[in-house]
N, C-alpha and C positions, 0 to 999 in steps of 0.2 A: 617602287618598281613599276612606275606607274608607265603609258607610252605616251600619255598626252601633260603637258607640266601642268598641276593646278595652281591657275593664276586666278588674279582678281576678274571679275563678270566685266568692269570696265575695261581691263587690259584685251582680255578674251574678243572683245567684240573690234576695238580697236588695232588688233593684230589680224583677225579673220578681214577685217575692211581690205590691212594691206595685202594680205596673203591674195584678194580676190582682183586685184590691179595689177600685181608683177608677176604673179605663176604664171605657167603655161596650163591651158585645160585639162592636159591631161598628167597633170601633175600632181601628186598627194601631197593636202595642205598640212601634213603631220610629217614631223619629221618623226624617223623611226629612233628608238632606244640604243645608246651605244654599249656594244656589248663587250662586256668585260669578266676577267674572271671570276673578279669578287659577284658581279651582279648574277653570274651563273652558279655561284658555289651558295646563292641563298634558295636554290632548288632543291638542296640537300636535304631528302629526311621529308618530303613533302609529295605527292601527286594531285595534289588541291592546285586551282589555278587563281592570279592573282588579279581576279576582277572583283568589283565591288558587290556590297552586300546586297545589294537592289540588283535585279536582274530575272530574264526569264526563264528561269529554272524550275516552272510547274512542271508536273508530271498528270495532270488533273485539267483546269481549264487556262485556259489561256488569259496571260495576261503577266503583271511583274509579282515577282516573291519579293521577300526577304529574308533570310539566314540573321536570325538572332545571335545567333554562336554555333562556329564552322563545326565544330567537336561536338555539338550535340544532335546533330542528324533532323533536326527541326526545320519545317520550314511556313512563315508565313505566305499566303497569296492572296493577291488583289484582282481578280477579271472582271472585266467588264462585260456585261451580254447585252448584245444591243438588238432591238425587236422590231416590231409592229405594232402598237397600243393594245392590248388585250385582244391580237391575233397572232401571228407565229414571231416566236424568238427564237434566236440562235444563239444554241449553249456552243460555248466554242471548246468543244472534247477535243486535247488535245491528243487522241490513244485511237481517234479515227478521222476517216477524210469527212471535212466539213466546208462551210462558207467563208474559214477566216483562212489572210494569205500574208506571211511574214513580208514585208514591203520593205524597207529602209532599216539599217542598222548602223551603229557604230562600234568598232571590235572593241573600244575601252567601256561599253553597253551606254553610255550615257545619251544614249536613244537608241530607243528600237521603235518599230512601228509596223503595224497589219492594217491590212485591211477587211473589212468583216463585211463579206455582201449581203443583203435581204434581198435586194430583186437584180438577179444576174442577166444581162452585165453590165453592172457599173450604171444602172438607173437610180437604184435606193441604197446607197451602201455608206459605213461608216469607216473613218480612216481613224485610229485608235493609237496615238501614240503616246511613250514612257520617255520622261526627259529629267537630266536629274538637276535639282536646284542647289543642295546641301549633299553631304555625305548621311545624313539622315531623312530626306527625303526627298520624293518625284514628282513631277506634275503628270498629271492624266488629260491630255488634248484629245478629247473626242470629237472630229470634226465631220458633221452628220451631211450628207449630200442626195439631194433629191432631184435627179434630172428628168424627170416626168412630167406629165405636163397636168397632171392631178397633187390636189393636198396631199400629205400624208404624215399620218399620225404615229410617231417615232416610240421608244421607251430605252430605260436605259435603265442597268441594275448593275450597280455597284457590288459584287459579290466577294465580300472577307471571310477566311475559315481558316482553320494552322492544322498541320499535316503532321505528319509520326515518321519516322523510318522505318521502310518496310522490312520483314523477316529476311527476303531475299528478293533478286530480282526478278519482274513481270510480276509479283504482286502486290499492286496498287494500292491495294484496298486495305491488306492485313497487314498491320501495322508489329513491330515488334515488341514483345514484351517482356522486359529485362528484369530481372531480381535485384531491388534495391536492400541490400545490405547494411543493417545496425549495428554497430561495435560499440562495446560500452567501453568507459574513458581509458586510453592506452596500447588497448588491441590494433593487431595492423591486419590487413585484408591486403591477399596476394592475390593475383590473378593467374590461372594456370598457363593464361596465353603469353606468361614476360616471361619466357622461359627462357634460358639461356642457349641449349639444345636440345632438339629431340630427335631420335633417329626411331624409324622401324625395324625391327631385324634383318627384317627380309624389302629390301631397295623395291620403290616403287617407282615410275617410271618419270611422275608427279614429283615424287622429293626436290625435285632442285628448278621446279618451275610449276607452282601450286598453282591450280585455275584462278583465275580473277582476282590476282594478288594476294589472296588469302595466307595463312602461316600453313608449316609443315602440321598437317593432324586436327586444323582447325575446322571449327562445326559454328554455325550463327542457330538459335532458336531460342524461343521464350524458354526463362527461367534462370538463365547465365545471368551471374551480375557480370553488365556492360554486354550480355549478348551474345557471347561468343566463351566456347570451352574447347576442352583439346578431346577429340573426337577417331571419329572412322576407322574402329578397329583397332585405336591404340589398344595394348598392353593385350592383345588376343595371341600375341607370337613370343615365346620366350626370348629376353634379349632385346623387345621394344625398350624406350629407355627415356627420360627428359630429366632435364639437369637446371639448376637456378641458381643464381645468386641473390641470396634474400640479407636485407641492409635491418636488422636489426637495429629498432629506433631508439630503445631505454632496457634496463636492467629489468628483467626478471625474475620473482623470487618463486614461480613455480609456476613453469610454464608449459601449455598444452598448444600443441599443434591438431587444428579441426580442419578435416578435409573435405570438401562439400564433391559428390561425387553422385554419378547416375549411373545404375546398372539392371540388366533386364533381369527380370525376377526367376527366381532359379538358378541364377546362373552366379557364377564369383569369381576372382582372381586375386593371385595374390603377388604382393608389387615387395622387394628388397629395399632397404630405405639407408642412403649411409649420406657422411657428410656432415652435416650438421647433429646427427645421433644417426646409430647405425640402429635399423630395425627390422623385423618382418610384419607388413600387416595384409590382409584378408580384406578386398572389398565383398559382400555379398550383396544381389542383385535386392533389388524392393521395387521397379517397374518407375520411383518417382527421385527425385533428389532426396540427399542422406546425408548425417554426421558422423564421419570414423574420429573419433578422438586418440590421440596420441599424447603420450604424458614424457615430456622434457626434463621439468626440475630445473633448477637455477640454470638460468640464462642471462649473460652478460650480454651489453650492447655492442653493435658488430656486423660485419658482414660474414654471411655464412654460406656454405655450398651445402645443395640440396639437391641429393639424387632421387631417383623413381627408376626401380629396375625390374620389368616384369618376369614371371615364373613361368607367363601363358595361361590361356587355357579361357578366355575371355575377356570381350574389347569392354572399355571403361572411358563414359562419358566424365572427365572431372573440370568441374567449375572454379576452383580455387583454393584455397588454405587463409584460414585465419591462426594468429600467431593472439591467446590470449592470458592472463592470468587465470590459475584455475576455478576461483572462488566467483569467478565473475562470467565462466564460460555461459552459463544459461542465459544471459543475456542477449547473447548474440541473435539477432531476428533477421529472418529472410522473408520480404515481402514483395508479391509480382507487383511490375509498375501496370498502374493503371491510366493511362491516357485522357485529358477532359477536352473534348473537342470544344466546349460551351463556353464562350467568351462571359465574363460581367461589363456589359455595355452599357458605357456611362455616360451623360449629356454633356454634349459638348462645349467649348467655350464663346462659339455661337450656334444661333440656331440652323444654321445648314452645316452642323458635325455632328460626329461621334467618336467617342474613345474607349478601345477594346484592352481588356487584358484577362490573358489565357493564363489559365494556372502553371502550365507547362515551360513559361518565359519566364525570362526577370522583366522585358522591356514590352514598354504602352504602344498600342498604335493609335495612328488619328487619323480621322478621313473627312477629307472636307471638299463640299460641292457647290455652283454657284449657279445651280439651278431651284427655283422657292416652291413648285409642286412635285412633290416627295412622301414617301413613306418607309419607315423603319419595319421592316417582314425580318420574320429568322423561319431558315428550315434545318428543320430534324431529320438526318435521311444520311445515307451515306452515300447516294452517288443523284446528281441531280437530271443527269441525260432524258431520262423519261419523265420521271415525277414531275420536273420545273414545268417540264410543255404539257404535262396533266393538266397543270394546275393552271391554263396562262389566261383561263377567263376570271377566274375566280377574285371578285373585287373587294370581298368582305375580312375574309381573314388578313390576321397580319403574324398567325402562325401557323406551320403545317408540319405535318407526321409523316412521312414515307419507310420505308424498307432501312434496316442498318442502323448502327449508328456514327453520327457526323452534324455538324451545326455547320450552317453557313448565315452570316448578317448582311440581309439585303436591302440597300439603299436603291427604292424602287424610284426614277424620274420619272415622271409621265404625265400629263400627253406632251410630247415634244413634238409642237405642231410646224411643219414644214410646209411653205409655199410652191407651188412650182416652180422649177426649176430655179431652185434658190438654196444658199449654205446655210448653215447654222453649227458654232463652236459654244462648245459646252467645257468647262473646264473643271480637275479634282486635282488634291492635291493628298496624297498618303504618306508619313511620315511618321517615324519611333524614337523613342527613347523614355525617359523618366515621364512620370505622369504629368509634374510641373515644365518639362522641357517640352511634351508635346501642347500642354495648354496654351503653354506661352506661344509656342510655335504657331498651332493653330491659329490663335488670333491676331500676331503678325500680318499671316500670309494672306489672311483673309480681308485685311484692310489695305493689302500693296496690289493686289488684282489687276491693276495696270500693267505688273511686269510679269504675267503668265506669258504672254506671247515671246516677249524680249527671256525668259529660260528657253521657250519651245526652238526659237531660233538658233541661238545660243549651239545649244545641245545639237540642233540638227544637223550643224556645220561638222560634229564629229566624223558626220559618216563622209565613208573613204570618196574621192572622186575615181570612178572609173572610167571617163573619157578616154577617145582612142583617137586612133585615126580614121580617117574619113570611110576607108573600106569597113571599119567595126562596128559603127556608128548601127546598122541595123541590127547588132549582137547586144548592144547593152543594156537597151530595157530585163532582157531574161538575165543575161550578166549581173545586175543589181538585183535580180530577186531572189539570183543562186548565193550572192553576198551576204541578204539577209537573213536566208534562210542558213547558211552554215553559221554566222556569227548568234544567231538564237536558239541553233541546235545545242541546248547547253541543258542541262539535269543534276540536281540537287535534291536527295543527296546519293551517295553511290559510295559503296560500303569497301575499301580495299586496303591492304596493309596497316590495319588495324584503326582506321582512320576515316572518316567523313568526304568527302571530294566533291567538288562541283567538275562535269564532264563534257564534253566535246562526244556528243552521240551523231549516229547517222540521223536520226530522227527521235523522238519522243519514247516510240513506244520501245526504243532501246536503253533502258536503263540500266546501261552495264558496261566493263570496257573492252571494245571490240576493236580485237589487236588491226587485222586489215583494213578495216574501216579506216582506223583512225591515221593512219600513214598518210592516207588521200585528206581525210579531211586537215590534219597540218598542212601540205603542199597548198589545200585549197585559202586556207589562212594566211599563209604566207603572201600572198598574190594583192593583199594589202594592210600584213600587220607582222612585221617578225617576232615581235614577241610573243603573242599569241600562238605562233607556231609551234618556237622553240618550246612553252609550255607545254602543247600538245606533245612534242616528242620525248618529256621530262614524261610524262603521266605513264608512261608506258616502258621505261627504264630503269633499271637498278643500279644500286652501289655496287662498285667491286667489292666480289666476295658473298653478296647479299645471299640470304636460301632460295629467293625465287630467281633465277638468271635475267626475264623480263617479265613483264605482265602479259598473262594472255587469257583471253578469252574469243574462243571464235575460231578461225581459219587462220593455222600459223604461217600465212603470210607474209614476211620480217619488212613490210612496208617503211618500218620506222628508220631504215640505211639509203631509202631514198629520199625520204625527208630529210635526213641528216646530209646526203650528195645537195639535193636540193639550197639548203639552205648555206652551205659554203658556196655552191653558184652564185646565190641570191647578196651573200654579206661580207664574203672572201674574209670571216672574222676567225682566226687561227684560233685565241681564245673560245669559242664553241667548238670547234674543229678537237682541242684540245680535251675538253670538259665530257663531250660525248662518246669520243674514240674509245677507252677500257669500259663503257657501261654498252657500247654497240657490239663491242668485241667479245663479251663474255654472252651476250645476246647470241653471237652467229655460232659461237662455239657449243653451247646448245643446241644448234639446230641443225649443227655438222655432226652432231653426236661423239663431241671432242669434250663434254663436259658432266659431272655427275651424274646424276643419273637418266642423263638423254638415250633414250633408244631409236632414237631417228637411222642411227647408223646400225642395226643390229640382224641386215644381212649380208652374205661371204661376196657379194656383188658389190657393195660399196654405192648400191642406188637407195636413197634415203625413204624414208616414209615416215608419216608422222600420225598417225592413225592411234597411236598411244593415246593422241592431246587432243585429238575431234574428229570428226566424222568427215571433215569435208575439206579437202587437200587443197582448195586454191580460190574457196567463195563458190563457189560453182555447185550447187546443191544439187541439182540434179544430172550432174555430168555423166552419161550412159556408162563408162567408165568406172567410175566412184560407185552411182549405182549398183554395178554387177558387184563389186568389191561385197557391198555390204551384204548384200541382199544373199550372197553364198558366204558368208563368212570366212574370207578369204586374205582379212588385215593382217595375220601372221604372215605372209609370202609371198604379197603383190604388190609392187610399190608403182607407184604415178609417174612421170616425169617433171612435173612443177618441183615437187620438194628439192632435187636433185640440181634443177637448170637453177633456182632462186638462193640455195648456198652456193652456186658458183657464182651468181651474179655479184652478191654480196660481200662475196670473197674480195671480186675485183673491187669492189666500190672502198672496203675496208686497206686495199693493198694501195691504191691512189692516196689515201688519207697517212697511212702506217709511213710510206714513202716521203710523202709531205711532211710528217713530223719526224724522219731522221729513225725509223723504226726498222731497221733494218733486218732482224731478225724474222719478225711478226710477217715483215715481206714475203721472204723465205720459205715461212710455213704457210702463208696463202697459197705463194705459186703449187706447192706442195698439193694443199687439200684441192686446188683449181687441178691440177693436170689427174689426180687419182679419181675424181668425183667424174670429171671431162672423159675419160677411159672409159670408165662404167659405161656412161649412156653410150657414149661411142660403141662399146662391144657388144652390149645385149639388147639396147630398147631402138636401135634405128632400124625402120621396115623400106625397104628400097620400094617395095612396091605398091603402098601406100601412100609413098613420101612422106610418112609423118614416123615422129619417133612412138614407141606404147608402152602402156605399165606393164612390168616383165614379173610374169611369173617363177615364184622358187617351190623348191622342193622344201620340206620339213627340217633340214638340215641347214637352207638356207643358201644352199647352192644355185644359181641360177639355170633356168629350163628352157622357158621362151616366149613370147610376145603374146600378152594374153588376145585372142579373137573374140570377134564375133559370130555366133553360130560354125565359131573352128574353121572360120573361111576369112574373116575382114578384121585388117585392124581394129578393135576397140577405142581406139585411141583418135579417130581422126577429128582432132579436137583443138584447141586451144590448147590443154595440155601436149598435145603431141606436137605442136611446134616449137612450144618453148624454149629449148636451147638454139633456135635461132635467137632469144632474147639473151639466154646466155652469153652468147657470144662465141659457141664450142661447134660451130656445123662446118664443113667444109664445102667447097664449091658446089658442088651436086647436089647436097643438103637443100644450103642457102636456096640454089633457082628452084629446089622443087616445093619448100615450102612456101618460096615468097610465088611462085605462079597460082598455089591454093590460096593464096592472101588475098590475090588481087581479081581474082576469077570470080564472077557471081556465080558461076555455078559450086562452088567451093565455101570457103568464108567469106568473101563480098558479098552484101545484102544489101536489100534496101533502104535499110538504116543505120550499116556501116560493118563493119566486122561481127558477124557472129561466132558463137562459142562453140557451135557443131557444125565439122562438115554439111551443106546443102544434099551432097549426093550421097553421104552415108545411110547405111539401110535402119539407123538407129534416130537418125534423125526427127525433129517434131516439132510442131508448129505453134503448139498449145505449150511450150513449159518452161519452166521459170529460166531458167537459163538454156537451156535447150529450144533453140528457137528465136531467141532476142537477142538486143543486142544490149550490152551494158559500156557504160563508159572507161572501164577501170582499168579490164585488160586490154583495152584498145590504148589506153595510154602508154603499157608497156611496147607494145608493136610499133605504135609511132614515134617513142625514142628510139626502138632499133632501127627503127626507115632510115634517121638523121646520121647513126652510127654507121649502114650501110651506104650511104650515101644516096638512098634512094626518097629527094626531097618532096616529089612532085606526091610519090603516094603516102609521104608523111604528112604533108600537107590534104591532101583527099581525103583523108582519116578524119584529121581535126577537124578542116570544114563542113564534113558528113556531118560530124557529133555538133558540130555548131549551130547548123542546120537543122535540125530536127528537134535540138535543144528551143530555138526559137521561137519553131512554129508549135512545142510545147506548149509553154511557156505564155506567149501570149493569146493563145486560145483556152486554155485553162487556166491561167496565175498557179501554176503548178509545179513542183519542180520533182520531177518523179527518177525513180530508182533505176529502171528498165524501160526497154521499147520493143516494138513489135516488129520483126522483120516487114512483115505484109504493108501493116496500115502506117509505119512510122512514128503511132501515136505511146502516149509513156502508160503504163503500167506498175502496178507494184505501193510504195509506200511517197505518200502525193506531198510531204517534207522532206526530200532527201536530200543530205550532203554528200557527206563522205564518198561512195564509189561515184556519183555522178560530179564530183568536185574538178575534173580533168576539163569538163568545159570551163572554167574558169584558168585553168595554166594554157589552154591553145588559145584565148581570146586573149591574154597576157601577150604570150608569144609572138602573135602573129600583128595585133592590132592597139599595144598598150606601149609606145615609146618609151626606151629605158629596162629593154627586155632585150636580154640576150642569151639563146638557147642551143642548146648541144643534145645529143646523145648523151647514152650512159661510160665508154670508154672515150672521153675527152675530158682533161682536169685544165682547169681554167685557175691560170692567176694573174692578179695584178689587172682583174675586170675595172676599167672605167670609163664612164660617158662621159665628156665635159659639152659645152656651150648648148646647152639647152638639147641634149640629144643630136645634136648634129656632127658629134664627133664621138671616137670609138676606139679602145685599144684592151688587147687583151693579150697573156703568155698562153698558147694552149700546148697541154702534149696528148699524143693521140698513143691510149692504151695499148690497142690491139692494132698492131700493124698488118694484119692480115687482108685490111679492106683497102683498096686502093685511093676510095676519099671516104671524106665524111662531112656532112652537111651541115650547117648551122644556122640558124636563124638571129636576124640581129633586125631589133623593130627601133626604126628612127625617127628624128623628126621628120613629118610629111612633106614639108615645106620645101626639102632640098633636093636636088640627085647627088649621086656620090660617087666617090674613088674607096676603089677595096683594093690593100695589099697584105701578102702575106709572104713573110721575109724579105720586106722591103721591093716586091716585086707584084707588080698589079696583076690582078688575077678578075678573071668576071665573075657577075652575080646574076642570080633572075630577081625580079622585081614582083615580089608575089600582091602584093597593094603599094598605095603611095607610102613609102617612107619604110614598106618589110623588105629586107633582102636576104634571102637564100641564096647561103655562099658552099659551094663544096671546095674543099682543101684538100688539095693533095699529098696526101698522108703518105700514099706509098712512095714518097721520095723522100720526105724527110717527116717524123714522127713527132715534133715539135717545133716551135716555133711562135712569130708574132702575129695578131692578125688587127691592121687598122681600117679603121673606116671613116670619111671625112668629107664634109662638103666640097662640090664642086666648085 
């Protein structure tokens, strides 16, 4: 399922020669994956994505892992810390802002590349890149550069160590510790969490969409064999309940069923047992894990149904059942896994290696360097941020003791002496498998040393070209660093539906999956790798039917239906179209509160909220709004306008797709929940004289009251949230100009650094806060598809080139790709790797400046999108959803080289010329609602 075909290193190189003679510049030298049912139906059953085992998925220092085995939550890393000789080094933490800068990638990883400064900017710095040679091993290009006009004395430290899975997420450090379970010969060991069902008595809101994929009831902590038991209150309500089907392996001739169970002391319940024997047993509490023994008697092999039905009266942690003969039950042993961070490092098969093997793996590592002053150091310590630069004069030891515990084996170079202004390439090569595979390996690779550069090249060719046209040309230095920083925002491992995952984060110190985030960061993948996209919108999707509806963690956002719009713009491939539609639709039906136990819909207004699933209705953490919500405890009877305007948006996005595949019903009931949902806000949340819509306060009953204020005088609302059903698509004329005149007014939401998220002249407003005050790229993304839908191009365009703009002078003043910006100074703020919400620079530099780009709004469905003759021709079926708008505007990015003719239905129509080769076209919609639209040199 690979995107790039693995070919032979001679084929490779002689393909990239012609690829580099006949493309166009800005053309991608990969062709993309063709996407079919079968290749989408091998997503089933998975939220792991399908890149290689090598890649930068530390959580720790920067640099490449590897994943031994995806299923064991293990992972090895290799960083490199590049210094100063026996004066400052840089540990490159990847969990805060540092001196290294994700530079170059390629989305199939078989390069990535940082850069690591020592003397900023860009006088002493090293360019550090991972290129892959085999499917077991990479080369390490450290290329050292000294633009000074002084020596200087370099170091470089090879840093290997293997990592645990942590208990839960954001703790780095504390690794999990699972109960390794003994059965003597023929016993089976069940685990509580295969359960077939489990219901609470009493419906929680959670039931049919668990946080962070997790199972109905499930718990992660030390002492579970595998980690994980069936938890939170189970079996404390009369009527909780979990059901099995246990596959009985062999006959037995007197058989006991042992329940391994945790309850707090003093306390007991007792659980109905029928199915496979019907019984009553009594847990009582002991404070630690416990064996209730249950006695069967002859047991034939077989598949059997096995209930648990509480009485009440106390929740019960249970870890599992073991199924064994009686005479042999005392055998059974539970013992906590203990962790050996301490490799046995053994000489290698020449003298510039080593080869590591952790008790915790099946598979050797090797590491090999081809620099001859060196030293083998190991530190003891569990975190090296302070202790390393303690210790960075100290020239005698070659082992040290800090705080914790943790091994790391350090291949010290030094002195790596540097000329003025002169390069110097140092080369390593890491690699695994059997101890005789890495020997051999090892000393292959270290007698062919001529062909390091010939891989580095190789590999480098992976990454995406993102040439433009001539107007983008000063966007794309920041362009590629926002490239390589989404395609290495990736983390290993990440704990969800019972399973190990490598993830698509906004940045590092997010180890976990974050439902709105990750919307953006697919779209921003998409911009030059489909597959990797479509992955991204798998990790966060279920089967029809499944217990969780989607995965969420975070701000329910349902980003993942404009990745899914997104990506039929991008691939017109009906097969995805197909495959995604019932796993997006049980998604929206959730969040319309049309599905188990969603309480989104759960007041007599029909205005949604979702404050059941998190604290923060639309990313926006400190939204004045939100805020007051919490802070008076007011989530029972106050709903936002985001939740409300974002199921009707998704409604529409879902009724274009349902339409397209012949759904005729599913139609039906869209238009349905769009004009009931469209009502609501219509009737209670628009303030005429704020012109913004507000979250509408209810009574206890649930009946709707009135527009929550501000000190009982001003909208609360004049926000981002309070416009968004102009994003909806549901405002009416007077709506529309009042919201879009706050859009465009600096005294309003225009700023200096592009749209912000609080009115300017509200009394709530502030200058200092996170969202209140800045500006982000995310929601500005939505606003300027509606400009395209409204047909307002010139301020859809201001938007994008605002965020383009500020994105740049980011960017190349810091090598930074940050989260937030400051109204005031324009400058970014926040976390200095950011993908995901600042990802939207990467689709307007697409849009506007990357040939082969053709963009709409969100109500236009586009078929039968195709470019021919190298971008200078253009034809597409579009129908325009919402006929309400009289045009609606589109962006079609060509080749530069030409001017062109625009028609649409056979009848030429003008365009503005927003750069050489962009044209923003408006169609007029309010005459006819579909139709063709061509484009074509002159």
């Amino acid at each position: 399922m690979r995107i790039v075909p693995r070919i032979s290193l001679a084929k490779q190189i002689l393909i990239l020669f012609a690829i580099s003679i006949f493309i166009l510049p800005w053309q991608n030298e990969y062709a993309q994956a063709v996407i079919t049912m079968d290749t989408l139906k091998t997503l089933e059953g998975t939220h792991d994505l399908d890149l290689p085992a090598w890649g930068p998925y530390t959580e720790r220092y920067n640099g490449i892992s590897n994943i031994p085995d995806v299923k064991s939550g293990l992972r090895f890393d290799l960083s490199v810390f590049p210094g100063f000789y026996r004066r400052k080094v840089e540990v490159p933490d990847v969990l805060y802002e540092g001196d290294y800068h994700p530079w170059d990638a390629s989305p199939d990883l078989d390069y990535f590349s940082f850069r690591h400064e020592l003397e900023w900017k860009d006088q002493v710095y090293t360019d550090i890149s991972y290129s892959k040679i085999t499917s077991m091993s990479r080369l390490i290009r450290i290329e050292c550069v000294n633009r000074t006009n002084e020596y200087e004395n370099l170091a470089l430290h090879f840093m290997a160590y293997m990592n645990f899975p942590n208990v839960k997420e954001y703790t780095y450090y504390v690794p999990i510790h699972p109960a390794i379970v003994t059965l003597p010969k023929g016993a089976q060991w069940f685990d509580a969490l295969n359960y077939e069902r489990l219901k609470f008595a009493k419906t929680r809101p959670t039931d049919n969409c668990v946080y962070d994929g997790f199972m109905r009831g499930e718990i992660r902590d030390n002492g579970f064999v595998n980690g994980s038991g069936i938890g939170l209150g189970f079996g404390q309500d009369k009527g909780d309940f979990v059901s099995y089907k246990i596959n009985v392996e062999r006959n037995f001739e007197n058989a006991l069923l042992l329940i391994r169970y945790k309850i707090d002391s003093s306390k007991k319940v007792s659980f109905n047992i029928s199915g496979m024997f019907d019984k009553q047993i009594t847990f009582n509490g002991t404070n630690d894990f416990a064996l209730d023994t249950l006695r069967i008697g002859k047991l034939d092999k077989g598949t059997y149904e096995f209930k648990l039905i509480s009485d009440g009266g106390s929740g019960i942690q249970i870890d599992g059942f073991a199924l064994v003969e009686s005479d042999s039950a005392n055998k059974i042993q539970f013992k906590l896994k203990e962790w050996n961070p301490v490799p046995k490092i053994i000489k290698g098969p020449t003298k510039n290696s080593i080869i590591l093997k952790y008790e915790d793996v099946n598979v050797y590592y090797g590491l090999l360097w081809d620099f001859d002053l060196f030293k083998i150091r190991q530190w003891f310590c569990r975190d090296l941020s302070d202790f390393f630069k303690q210790e960075v004069n100290e020239h005698v030891q070659t082992i040290f003791h800090g705080e914790g515990k943790g091994h790391y084996t350090d291949v010290f170079l030094r002195p790596i002496v540097m000329k003025p202004k002169s390069t110097q390439t140092i080369y390593g090569v890491v690699c695994s498998g059997s101890k005789e595979e890495v020997e051999k390996y090892l000393k292959e690779i270290n007698n062919s040393q001529r062909k390091y550069e010939d891989y580095y090249l190789v590999a480098k060719k992976h990454v995406v070209n993102m040439d433009c046209n001539p107007a983008g040309e000063k966007y794309k230095f920041s362009i590629e660093r926002m490239n390589a920083t989404m395609d290495c925002n990736i983390v290993y491992p990440v704990y969800t539906q019972k399973q190990y995952i490598r993830l698509y984060v906004p940045g590092r110190w997010w180890d976990c999956l974050y439902t709105w985030d990750a919307g953006f960061i697919g779209m921003g993948l998409l911009q030059s790798n489909t597959w990797n996209a479509i992955e991204s919108l798998n990790e966060y999707v279920q089967n029809p039917g499944a217990q969780s509806a989607f995965i969420l963690h975070g701000s329910p956002v349902p980003t993942q239906h404009y990745l899914y719009l997104s990506l039929w713009n991008h691939t017109q491939s009906k097969a995805m179209l197909e495959y995604f539609y019932p796993r997006l639709k049980q998604y929206y039906e959730f969040m319309a509160g049309k599905l188990g136990s969603s309480t989104t819909n759960s007041l007599k207004s029909n205005i949604l909220k979702t404050w059941d699933y998190f604290y923060n209705s639309g990313g926006w953490d400190d939204l004045p709004p939100q805020l007051y919500v919490h802070e008076n405890k007011l989530e029972a009877t106050v709903s936002p306008v985001i939740a409300t305007s974002q199921v009707i948006r998704i409604a529409k996005i879902l009724k274009m797709a349902a339409n397209y595949l012949g759904k005729k019903n599913d139609v039906a009931d869209y238009d349905k929940d769009i004009e009931i949902f469209s009502d609501a806000l219509q009737k209670y949340s628009w303030d005429e004289k704020s012109g913004y819509f507000g979250y509408v306060v209810h009574n206890k009953e649930g009946h709707p009251l009135h527009i929550l204020k501000y000190d009982n005088k001003v909208n609360y609302d004049m926000t981002f949230d309070g416009a968004y059903p102009l994003i909806a698509g549901i405002c009416n004329q007077d709506q529309k100009e009042k919201i879009l005149a706050s859009l465009e007014s600096d005294k309003h939401l225009w700023s200096n650094a592009g749209l912000t998220a609080v009115d300017q002249s509200a009394p709530y407003y502030k200058t200092d806060g996170y969202w209140n005050g800045t500006v982000w790229m995310a929601h500005q993304w939505f606003f300027w598809k509606t400009m395209l839908d409204l047909g307002q191009s010139d301020f859809a365009f201001k938007i994008a080139k605002r965020g383009l703009d500020i994105w740049k002078n980011e960017v190349e003043t810091s090598y930074n790709c940050m989260e937030h910006f400051l109204n005031a100074t324009r400058r970014g703020a926040g976390w200095h790797e950011f993908s995901s919400l600042s990802s939207p620079v990467v689709m307007w530099y697409s849009a506007y400046y990357r040939p082969g780009n053709f963009t709409t709004g969100f109500d236009i469905w586009i078929e039968d999108k195709k470019f021919e003759d190298n971008f200078s021709k253009f034809s597409a079926n579009l129908t325009a959803y919402d006929d309400n708008n009289k045009i609606a505007s589109v962006v079609a990015c060509m080749n530069p080289n030409y001017k062109y003719n625009v028609k649409w239905n056979g009848k030429s129509i003008a365009y503005k010329s927003l750069a050489q080769g962009t044209l923003s076209i408006d169609i007029p919609i309010g005459k006819t609602v579909s139709g063709k639209l061509e484009i074509y040199k002159k």
